[in-house]
KOLMARLUM-908104 format. One record per atom (N, C-alpha, C, O, CB): x negated, y negated, z. Coordinates in steps of 0.001 Angstrom, whole numbers, plus 500000, padded with zeros to 6 digits. Atoms other than C-alpha are relative to their C-alpha. Glycine has a CB too. Example, Ala and Ser with C-alpha at 12.3 -4.5 7.8 and 13.67 -1.06 7.14 Angstrom:
499110501190500000;487700504500507800;499100498800500000;498064498819500665;500992499973501246;500820501190499940;486330501060507140;500770498910500730;500261497802500899;499586499538498585;
***
This chain:
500790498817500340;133240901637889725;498638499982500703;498198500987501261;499806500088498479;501531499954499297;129556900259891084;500436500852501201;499958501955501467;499212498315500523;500242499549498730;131125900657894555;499986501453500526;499925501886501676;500807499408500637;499707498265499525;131488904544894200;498802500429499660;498496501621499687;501277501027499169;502069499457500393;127584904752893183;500258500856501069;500897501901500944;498151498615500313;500202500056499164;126800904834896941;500407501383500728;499603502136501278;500362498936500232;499054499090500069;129748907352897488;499459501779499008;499643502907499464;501284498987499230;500333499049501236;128411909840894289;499003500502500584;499093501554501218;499664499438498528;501207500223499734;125025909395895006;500056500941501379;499711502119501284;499609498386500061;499807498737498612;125715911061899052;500397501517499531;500080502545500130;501466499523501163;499466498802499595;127563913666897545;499124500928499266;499079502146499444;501510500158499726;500946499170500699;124913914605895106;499059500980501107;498892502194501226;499036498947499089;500873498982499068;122440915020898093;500274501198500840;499534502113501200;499507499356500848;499692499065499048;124503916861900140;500089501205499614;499716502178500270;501006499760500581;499897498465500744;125443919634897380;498456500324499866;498022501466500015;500873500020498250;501363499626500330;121876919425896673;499350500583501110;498842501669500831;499224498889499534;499838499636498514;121222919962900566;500473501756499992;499792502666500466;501358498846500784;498827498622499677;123789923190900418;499508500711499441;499133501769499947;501515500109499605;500530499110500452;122538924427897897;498370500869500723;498008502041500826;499975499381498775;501681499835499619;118708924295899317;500217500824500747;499414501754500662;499039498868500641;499832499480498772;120024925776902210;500370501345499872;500048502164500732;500897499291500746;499516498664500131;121663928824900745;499216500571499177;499202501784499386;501297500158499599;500980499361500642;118983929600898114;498298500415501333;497755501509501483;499711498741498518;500675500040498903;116361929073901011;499734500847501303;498813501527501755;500332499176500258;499999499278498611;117328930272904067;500990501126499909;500709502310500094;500416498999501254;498937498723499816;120843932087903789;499785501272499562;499753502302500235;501183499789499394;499739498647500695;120717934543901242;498095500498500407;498004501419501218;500656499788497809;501562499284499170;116631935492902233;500139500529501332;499962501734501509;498738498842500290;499544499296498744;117497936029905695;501037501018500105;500693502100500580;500401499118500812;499013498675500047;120669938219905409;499217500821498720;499349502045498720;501950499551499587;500964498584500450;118376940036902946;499025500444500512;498674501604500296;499441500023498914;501042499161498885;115713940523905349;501224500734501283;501048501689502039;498596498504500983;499340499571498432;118269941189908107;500742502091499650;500973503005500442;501971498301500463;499270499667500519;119849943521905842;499232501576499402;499800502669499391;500469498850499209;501365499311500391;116478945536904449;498884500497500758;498244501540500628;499411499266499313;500991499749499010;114232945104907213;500119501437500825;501341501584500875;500082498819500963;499530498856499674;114275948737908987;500062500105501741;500714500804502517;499094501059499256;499927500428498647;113237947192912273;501252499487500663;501892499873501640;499125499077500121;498551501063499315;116098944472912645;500885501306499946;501283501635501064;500834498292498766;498911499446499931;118541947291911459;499733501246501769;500485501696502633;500243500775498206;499846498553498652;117169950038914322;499669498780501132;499520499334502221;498354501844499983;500050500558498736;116645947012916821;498630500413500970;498418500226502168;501331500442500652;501489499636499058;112938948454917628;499125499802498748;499177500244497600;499784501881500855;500825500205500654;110073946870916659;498682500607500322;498524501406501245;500052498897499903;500791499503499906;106874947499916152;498725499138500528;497721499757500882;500040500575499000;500615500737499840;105012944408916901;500700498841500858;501772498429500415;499532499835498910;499387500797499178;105838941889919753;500004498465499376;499826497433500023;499322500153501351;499143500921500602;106959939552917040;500979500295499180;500843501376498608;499415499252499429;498678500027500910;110259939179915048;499891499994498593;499522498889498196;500791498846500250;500299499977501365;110024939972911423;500642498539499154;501755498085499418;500658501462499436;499933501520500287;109994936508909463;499722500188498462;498788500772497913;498794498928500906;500074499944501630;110648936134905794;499452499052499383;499958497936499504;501175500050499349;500735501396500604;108293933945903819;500570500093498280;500969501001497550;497842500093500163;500055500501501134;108579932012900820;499163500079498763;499344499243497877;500008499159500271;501637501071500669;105417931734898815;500371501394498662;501113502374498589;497491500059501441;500215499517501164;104169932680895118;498415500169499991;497922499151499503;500623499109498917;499123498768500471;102333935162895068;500619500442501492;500441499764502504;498970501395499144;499932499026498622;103645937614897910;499316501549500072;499253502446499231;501612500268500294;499842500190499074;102666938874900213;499085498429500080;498523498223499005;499746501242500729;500921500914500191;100641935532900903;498625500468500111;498299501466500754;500228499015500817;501412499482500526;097087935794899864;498789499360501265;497634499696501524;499667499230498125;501036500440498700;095728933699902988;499990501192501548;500913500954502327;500715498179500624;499483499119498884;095640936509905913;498456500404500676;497334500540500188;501044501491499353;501344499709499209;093328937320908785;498800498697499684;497758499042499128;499339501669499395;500683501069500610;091591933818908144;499708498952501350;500464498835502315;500984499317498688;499739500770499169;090364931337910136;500381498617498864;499819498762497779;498764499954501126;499664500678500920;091883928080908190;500045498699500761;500726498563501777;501164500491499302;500066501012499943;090972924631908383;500747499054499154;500551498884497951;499028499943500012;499701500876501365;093287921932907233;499682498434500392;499859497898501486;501788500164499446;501457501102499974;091061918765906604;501038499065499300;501393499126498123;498147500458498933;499267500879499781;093319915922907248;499480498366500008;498469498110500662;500494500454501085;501008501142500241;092341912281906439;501014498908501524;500324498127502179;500046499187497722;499575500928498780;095071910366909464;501053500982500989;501614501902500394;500904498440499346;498429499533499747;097944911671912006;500886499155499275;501016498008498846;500485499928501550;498320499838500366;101276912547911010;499446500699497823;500279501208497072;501310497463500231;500258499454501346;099029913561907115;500593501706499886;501057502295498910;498230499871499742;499511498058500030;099892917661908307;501688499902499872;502290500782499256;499511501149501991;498986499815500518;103314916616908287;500456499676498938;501273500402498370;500542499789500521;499270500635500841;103997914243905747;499892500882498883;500879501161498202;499627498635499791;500140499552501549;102285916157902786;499804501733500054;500090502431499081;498447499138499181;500468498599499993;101042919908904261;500691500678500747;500274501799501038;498754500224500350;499194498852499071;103755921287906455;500635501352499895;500817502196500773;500916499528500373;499760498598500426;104935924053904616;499081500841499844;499105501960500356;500552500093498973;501589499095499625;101542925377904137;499745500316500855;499430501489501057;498854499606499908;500619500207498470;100696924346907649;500812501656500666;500341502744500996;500766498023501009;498563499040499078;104016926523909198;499797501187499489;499465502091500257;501849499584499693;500254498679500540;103671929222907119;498722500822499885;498742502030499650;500377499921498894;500945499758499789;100358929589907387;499409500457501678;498499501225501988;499601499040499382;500231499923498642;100237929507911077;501171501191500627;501378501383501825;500150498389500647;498758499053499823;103344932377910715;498575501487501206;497404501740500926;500965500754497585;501125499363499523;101706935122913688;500000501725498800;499112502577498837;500286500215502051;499959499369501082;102654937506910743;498778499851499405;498158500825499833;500995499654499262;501320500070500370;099518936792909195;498629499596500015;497696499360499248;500078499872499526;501342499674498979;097214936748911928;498698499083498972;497715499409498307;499591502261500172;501479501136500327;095158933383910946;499842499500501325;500404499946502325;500219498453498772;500365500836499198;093802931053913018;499745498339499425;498897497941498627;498873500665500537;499751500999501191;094730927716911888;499201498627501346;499162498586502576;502311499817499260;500643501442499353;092931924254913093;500332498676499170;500387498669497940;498257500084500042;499504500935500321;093973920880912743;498432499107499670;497766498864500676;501116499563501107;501346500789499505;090527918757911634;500491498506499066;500487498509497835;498109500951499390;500278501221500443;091162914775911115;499296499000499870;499082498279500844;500389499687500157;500821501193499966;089132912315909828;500009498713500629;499009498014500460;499940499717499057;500262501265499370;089939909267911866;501172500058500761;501905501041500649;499801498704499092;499220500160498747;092156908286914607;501355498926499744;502165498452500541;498901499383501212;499072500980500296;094292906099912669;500719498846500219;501917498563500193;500461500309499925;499532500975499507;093799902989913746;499790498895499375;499382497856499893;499707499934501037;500079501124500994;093898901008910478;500848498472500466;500538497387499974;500686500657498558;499211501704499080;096371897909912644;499234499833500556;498304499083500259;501325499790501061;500751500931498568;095001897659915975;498938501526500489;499207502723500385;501686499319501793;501037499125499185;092178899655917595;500614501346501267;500396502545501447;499073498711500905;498869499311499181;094813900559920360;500908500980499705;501476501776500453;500738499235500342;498981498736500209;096828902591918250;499030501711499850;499527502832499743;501006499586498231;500356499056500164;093911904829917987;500296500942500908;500617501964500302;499048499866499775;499700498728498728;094561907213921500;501333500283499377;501415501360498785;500122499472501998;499042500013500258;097997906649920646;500737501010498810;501721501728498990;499984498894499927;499612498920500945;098266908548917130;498969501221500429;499195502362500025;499835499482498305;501036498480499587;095299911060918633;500948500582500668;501411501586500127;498447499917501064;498847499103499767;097904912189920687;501349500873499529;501797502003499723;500291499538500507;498933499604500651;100812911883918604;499745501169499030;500747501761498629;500524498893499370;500658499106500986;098916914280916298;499918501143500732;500230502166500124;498632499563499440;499725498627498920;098723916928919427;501329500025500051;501484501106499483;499413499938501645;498474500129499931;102171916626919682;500683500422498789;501812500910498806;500424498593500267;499445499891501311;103003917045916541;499775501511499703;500593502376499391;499302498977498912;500570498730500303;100552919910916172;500628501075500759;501005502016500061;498585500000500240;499298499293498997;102153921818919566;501720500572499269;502313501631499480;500104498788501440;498610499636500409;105663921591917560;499576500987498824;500143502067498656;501032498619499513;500362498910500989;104001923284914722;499390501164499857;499017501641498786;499544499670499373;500657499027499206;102601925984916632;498704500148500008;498256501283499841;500391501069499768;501469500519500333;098822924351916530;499827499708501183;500331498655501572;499674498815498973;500381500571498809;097312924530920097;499448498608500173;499279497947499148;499173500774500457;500685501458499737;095933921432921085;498418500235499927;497751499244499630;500440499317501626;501619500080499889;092166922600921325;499634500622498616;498468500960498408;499253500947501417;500420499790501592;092350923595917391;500242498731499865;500195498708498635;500824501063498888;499493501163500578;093357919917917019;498417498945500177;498265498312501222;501619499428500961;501064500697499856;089789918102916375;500686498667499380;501486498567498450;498662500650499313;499853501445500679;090037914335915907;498524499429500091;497713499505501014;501183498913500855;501461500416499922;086999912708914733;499908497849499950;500461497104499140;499110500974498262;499653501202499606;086561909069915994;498567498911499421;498288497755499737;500317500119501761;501494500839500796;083009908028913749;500513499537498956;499720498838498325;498578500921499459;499635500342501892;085341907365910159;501014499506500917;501630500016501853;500387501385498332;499106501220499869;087231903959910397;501385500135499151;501478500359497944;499165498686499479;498037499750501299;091298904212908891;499543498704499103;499192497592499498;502474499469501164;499606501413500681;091308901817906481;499865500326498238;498809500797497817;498717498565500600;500085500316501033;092220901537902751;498439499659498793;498157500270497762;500779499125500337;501369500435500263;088764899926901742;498981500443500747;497864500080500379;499895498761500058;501456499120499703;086375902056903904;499962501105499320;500836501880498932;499733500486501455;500615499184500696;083899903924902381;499393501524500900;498246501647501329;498933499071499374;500756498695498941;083469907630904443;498915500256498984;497848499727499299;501089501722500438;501224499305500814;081153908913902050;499877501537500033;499624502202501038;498628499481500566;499804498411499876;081466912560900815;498818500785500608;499045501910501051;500245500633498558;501233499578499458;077735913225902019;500422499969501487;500097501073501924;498697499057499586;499704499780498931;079015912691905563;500951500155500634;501114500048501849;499669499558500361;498913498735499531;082166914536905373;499701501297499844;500387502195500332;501248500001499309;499947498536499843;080631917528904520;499052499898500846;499205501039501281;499811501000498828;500743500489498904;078016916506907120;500986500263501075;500630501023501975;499519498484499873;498903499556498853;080923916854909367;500562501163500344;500942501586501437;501007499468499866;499177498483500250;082312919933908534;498796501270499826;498972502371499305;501087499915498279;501363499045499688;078905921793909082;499821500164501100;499480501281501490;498740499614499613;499951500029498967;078948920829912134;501705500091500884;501889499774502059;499176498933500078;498699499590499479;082791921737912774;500179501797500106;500285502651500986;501162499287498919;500087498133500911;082838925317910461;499170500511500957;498070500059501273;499087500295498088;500550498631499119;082128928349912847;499412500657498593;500055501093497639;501464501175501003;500250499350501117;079347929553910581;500317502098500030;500276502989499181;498309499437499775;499845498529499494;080031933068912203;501467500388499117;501754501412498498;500166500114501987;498212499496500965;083645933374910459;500517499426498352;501590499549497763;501543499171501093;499901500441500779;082470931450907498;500653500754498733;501340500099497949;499036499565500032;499834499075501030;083103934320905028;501534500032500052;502152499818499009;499216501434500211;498879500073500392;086549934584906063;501214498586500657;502308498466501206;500331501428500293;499319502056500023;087497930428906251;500601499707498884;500129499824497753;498728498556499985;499669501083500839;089528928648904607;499982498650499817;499187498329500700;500743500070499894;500220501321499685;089574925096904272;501177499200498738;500837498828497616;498121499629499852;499059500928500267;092695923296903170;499810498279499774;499262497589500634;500782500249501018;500230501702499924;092754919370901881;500689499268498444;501158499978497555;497921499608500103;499705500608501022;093697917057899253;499546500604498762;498855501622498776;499614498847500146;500620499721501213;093063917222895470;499496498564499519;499915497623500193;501014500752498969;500624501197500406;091260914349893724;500919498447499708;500590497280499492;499311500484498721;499251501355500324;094443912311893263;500492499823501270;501338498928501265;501196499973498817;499891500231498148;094866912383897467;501454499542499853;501799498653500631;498761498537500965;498706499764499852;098614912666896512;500994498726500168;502215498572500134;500065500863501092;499374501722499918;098957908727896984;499329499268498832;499853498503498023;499512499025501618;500943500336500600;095925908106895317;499352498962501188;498721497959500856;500411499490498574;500407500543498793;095076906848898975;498099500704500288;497816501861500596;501383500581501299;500965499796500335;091171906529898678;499429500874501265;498397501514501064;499440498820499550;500353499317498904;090816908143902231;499658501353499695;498587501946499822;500970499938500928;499616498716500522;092459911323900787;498846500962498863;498303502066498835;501401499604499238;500722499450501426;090671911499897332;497978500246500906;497181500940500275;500189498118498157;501312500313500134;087016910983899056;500135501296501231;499125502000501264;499306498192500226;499883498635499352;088155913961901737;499492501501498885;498785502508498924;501796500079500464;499988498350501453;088600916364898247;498428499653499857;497870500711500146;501288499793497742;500786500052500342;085531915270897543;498267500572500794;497182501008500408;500401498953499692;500911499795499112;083557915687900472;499847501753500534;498803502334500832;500408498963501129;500080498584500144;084706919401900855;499605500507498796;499221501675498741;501120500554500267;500507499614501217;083838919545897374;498286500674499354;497792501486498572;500306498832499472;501663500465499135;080060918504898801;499798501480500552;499180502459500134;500061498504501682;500013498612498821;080569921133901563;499550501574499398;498641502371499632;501804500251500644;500189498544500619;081370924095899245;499006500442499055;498638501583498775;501073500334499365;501510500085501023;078384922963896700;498937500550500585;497929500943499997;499417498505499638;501129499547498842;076376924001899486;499800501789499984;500513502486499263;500678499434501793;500230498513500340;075123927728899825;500598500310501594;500611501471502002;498104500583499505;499366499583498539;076828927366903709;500957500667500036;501169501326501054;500401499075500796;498680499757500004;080229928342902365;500469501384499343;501595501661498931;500587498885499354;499729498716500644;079702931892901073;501101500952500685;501235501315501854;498689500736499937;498887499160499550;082655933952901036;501387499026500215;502526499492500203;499521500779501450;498797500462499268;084918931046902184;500978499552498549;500639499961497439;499574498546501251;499154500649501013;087825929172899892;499952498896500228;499451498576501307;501245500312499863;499348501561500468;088707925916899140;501270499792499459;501047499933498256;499249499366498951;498733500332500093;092652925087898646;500218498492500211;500177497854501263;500723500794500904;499365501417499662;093823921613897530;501478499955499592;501989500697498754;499215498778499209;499145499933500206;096961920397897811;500045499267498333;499130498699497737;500614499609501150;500291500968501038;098277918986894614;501202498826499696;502427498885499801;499723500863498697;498994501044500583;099682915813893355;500941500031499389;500726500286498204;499679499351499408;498810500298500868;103086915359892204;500047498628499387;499482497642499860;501238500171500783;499573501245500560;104202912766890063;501018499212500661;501460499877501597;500429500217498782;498864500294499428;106947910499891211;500777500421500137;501270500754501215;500388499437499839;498595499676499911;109691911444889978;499925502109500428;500902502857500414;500866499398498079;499998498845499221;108451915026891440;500160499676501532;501046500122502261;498736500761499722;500127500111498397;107217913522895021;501445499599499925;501503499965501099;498767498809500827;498960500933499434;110764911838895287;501658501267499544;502829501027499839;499863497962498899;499054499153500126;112895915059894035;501149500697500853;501932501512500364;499443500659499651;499673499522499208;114385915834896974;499781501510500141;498735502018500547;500963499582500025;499901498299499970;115537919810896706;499927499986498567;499352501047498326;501515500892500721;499465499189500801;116276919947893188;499193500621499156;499264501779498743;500850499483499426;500945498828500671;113670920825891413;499406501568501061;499145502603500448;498446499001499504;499861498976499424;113103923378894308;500700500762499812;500401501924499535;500069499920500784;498806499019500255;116253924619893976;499733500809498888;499397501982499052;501337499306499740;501017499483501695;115075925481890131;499574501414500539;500190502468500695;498093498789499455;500792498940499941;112265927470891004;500375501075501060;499759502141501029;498729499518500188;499767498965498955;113855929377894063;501407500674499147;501613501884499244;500297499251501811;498986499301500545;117219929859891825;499248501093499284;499402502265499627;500927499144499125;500444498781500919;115173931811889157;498782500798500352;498318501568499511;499729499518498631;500922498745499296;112553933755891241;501075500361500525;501357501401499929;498659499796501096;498412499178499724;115974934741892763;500778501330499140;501167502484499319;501107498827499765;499164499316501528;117500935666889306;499185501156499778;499602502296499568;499974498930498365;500971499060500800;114204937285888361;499864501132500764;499844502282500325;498575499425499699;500426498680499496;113506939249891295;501207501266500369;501069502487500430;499193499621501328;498723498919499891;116987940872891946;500865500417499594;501584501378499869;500540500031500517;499016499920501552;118813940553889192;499409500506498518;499871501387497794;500489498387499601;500456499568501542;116524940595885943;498841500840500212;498211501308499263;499560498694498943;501247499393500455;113748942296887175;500034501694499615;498938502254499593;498961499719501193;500038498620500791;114573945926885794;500282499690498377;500536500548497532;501273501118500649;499583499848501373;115158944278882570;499326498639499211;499134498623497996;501760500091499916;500979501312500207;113272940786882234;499644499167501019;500197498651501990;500516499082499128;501191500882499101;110736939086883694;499792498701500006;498694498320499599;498760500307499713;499737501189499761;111719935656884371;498851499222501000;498724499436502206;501356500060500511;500487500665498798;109184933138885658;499551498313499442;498453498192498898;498567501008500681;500434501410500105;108846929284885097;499363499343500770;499795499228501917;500772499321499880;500585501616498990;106380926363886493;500740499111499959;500995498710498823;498705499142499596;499610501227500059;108042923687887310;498656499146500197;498368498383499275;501118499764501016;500978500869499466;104986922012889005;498737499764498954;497879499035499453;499523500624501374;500593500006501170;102879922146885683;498765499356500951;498525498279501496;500773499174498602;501687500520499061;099261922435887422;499868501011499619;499999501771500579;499551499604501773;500756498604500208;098066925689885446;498186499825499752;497387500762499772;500774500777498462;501507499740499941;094432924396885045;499834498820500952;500744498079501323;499049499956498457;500286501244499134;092448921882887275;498098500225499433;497394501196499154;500569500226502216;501207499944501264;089108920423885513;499597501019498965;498511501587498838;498816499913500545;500344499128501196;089979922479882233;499944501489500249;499795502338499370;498671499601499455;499939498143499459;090162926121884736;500752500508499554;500956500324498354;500271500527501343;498270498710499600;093055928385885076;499515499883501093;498377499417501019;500396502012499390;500703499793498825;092374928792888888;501417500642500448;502457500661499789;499220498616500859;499041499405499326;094522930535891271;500940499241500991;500228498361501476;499394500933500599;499290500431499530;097374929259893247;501065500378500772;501726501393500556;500125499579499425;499025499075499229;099678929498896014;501203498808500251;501108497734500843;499232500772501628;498719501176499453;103040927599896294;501314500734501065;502081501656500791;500981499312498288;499238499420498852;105012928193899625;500670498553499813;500335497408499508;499167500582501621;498727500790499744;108621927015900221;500178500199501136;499863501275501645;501180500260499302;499581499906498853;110036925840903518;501476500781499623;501947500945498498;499983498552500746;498514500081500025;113640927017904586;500210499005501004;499484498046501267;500792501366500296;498866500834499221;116025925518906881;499172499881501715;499413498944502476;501870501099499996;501021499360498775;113522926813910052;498969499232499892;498832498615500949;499469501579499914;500932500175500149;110723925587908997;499979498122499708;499036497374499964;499614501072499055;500234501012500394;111755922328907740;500611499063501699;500268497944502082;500754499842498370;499539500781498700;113782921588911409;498556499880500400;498236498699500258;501135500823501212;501024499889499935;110232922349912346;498979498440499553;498319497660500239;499941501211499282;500866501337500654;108510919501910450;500852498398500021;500247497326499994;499673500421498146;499241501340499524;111444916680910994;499577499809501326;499100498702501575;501642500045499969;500317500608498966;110792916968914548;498494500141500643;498334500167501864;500946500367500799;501153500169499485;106993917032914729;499871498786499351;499204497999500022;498986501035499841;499759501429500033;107597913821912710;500429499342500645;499768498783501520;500454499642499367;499201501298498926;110236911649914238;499612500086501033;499132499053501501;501499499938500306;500697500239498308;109156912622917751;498802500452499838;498241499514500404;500675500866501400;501353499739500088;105615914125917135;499367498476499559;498837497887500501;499720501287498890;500057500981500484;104917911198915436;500693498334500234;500533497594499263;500198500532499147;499080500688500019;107221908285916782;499770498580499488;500529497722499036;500458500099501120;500608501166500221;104976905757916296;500609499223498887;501292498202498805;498670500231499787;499627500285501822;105365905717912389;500861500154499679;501116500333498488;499530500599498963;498693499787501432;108715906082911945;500846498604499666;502065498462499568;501492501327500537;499071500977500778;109650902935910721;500785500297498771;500490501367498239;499270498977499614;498975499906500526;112455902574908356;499712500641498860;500561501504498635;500604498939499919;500564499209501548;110751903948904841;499759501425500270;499933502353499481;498400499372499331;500422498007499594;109593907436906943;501406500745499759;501504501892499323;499457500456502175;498709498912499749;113474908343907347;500062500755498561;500134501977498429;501722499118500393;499769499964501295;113716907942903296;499300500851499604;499763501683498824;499876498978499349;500880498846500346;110586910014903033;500079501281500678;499273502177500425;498743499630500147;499724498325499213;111669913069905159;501821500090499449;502571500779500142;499751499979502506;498926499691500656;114923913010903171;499686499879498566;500575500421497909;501084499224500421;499718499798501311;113937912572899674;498230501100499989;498440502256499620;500277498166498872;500806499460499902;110373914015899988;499389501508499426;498517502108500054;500139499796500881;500953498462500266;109288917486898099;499041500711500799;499014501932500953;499152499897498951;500820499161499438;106492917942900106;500342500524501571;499584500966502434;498754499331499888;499785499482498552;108227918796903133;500877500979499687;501255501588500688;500568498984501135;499546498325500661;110023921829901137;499320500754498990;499818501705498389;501321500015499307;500636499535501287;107418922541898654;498226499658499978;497852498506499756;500859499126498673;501261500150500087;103583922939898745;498899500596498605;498242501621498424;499728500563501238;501406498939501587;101180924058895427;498178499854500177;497289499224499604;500212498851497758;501514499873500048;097933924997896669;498947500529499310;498697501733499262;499745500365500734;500524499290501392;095614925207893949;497988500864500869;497274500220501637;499729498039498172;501588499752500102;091777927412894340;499401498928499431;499744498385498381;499568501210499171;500921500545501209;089223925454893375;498228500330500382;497204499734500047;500324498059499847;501643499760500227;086028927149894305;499809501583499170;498686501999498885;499078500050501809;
***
């Protein structure tokens, strides 16, 4: 009996997989393909392809923006912010997205620093992030036990932030539990925290990502599946007759708020998208634990970006 774990266990993921795939991508796309008035007459109106997003609320609430996402190492935009990232950078809603990292990630050897600075352009290029939005900042040391200091991350980001487009910036980053509880992360939230305390940041936002628990970060699809089955149910099925809507991600206040929130889902597009700005954007890091984390992983189908200014 043990030896059919192994056996069970595959076939779980894979239905779980199928499913993701048909709540996700299938049935959304043949309903855009299906609705859209463009695809059906084959003339558009804009010299891009109409593209169906995910997110709660809709239409997405980030648009016409310039948007900073404030990254503590490479390969951080993929591992934890790619669905944000991708969807955010959709030319559908005409942002302007920039890659800004705190260090060069050369917590081993000194040498790996050029090495992930690149891999991080590379990465960014697959995710449709030019290379000259891709700032890497080479004054904050990688390491576990260094201290950046939130006074001279937002010190940084004064001198990054186009104060000319400040009003309509965003600025993307961790939340106080830096999603590992990786002190790099948490002292990033903090330092934009600095930033926005400031009277520099009028008009702009602040969006952190937020922490899952384990047995969330390690969910693969299924709790996704969840919340995309019954916004499904709700919106095309019950909504002339009930109004179906559950959290799974139970984050309705943050220090005692209500605040506002945006949670975007990858599909099947988006997530080929983020495997290969990892494994090859990234090649460096993919030792044997990365595969496990781009297969069991939530945050590479599931993002909850909470307000917090």
């Amino acid at each position: 009996m043990i030896h059919k774990v192994p056996v069970l266990v595959a076939k779980l993921i894979g239905i779980l997989f199928l499913v993701w795939v048909l709540l996700s991508t299938i049935l959304p796309q043949t309903l855009l393909k299906y609705s859209d008035p463009q695809i059906q007459k084959s003339r558009f109106v804009k010299p891009t392809y109409p593209y169906n997003s995910l997110t709660s609320p809709s239409p997405l609430p980030i648009q016409n923006s310039t948007v900073y996402f404030v990254i503590g190492h490479p390969d951080d935009e993929v591992m934890f912010f790619a669905p944000a990232l991708v969807e955010v950078a959709k030319p559908k809603h005409n942002n302007k997205v920039r890659l800004v990292c705190f260090s060069r990630g050369d917590a081993v050897d000194v040498s790996m620093g050029a090495i992930r600075s690149q891999e991080l352009r590379n990465s960014a290029r697959i995710l449709g992030i030019e290379a000259a939005d891709v700032i890497v900042l080479d004054n904050y040391a990688d390491g576990m036990d260094v201290e950046w200091g939130a006074q001279n991350i937002s010190s940084s980001l004064t001198g990054i932030m186009d104060p000319s487009t400040m009003a309509s910036s965003v600025v993307v980053t961790f939340d106080q539990n830096g999603v590992s509880n990786h002190p790099n992360h948490i002292l990033l939230y903090h330092g934009c925290k600095k930033f926005f305390d400031s009277k520099l940041t009028s008009g702009a936002k602040l969006y952190v990502l937020k922490s899952l628990s384990f047995w969330e970060k390690y969910s693969f699809t299924l709790l996704t599946n969840i919340e995309l089955l019954v916004d499904f149910v709700s919106r095309f099925i019950l909504s002339n007759f009930l109004k179906v809507n559950i959290n799974i991600s139970f984050f309705d206040t943050f220090a005692g708020k209500q605040l506002p929130s945006i949670k975007v889902y990858s599909d099947l597009n988006m997530l080929s998208l983020s495997y290969a700005a990892m494994a090859y954007g990234h090649f460096s890091q993919m030792v044997w634990f990365r595969y496990g984390w781009l297969i069991f992983s939530r945050y590479l189908t599931f993002n909850h970006l909470i307000q917090v200014n």
